[in-house]
C-alpha positions as CSV (number, residue, x, y, z in Angstrom):
1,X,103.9,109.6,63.2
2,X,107.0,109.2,65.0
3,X,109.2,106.3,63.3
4,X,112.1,105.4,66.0
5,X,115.2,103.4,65.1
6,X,116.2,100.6,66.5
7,X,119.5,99.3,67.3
8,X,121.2,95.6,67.9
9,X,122.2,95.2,71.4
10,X,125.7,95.3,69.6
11,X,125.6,98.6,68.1
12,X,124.1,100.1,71.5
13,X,127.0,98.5,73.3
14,X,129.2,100.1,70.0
15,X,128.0,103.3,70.6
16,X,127.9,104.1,74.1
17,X,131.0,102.2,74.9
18,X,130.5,99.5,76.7
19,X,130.1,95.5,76.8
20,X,126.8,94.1,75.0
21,X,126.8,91.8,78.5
22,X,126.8,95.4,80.4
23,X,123.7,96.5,78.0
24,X,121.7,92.7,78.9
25,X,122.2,93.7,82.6
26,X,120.7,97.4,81.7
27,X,117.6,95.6,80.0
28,X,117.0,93.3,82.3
29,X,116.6,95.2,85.2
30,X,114.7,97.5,83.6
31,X,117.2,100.5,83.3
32,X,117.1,100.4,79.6
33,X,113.9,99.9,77.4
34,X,113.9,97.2,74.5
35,X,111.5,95.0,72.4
36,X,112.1,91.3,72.4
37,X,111.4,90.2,68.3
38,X,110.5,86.4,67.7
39,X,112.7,84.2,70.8
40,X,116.4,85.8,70.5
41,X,116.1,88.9,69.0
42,X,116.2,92.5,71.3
43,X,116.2,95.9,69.9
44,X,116.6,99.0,71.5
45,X,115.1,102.0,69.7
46,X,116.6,105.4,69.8
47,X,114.5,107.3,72.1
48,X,114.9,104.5,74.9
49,X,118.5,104.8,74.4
50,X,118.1,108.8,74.7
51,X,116.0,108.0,77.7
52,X,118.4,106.2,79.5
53,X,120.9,108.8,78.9
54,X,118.9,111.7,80.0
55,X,118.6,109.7,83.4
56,X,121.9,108.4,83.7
57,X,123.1,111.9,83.8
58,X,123.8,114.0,86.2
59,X,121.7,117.0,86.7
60,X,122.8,120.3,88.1
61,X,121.5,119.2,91.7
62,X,123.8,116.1,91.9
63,X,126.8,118.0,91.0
64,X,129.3,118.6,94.1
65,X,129.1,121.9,95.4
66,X,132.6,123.9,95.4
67,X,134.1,124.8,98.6
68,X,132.8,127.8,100.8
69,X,135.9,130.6,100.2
C-alpha cells in the first residue's frame, strides 16, 4: 500500500518557492491536485506535488533548438 504525504498549502508554497496565494490559484484551476479536509483545511500529497512538476517541466521537445551552423 502506498502511504503518500501530505503537505499544508504553506509548506508546498515553502518548498517550491512561491506564494501560498500562487499555490490556491494552482488548485483551483485544477493544475495542482489536493484534498479539501472538514471546511478550511487543503492538503496536497507528495505525488500530486511530483505530478505537477513532471508537467510543469519542460521536456526535451519544448526546448529551443540551437541555431543552424
Amino acid at each position: 500500500m502506498n502511504m503518500d504525504q501530505f503537505f499544508t498549502i504553506a509548506e508546498v508554497a515553502d518548498r517550491l518557492k512561491f506564494k501560498p496565494s500562487t499555490i490556491r490559484t494552482w488548485i483551483r484551476s485544477g493544475r495542482l491536485a489536493a484534498r479539501r479536509i472538514g471546511r478550511s483545511s487543503v492538503r496536497i500529497s507528495e505525488s500530486s506535488i511530483a505530478r505537477f512538476l513532471r508537467a510543469a517541466s519542460p521536456s526535451v521537445e519544448d526546448l529551443p533548438c540551437p541555431p543552424p551552423r
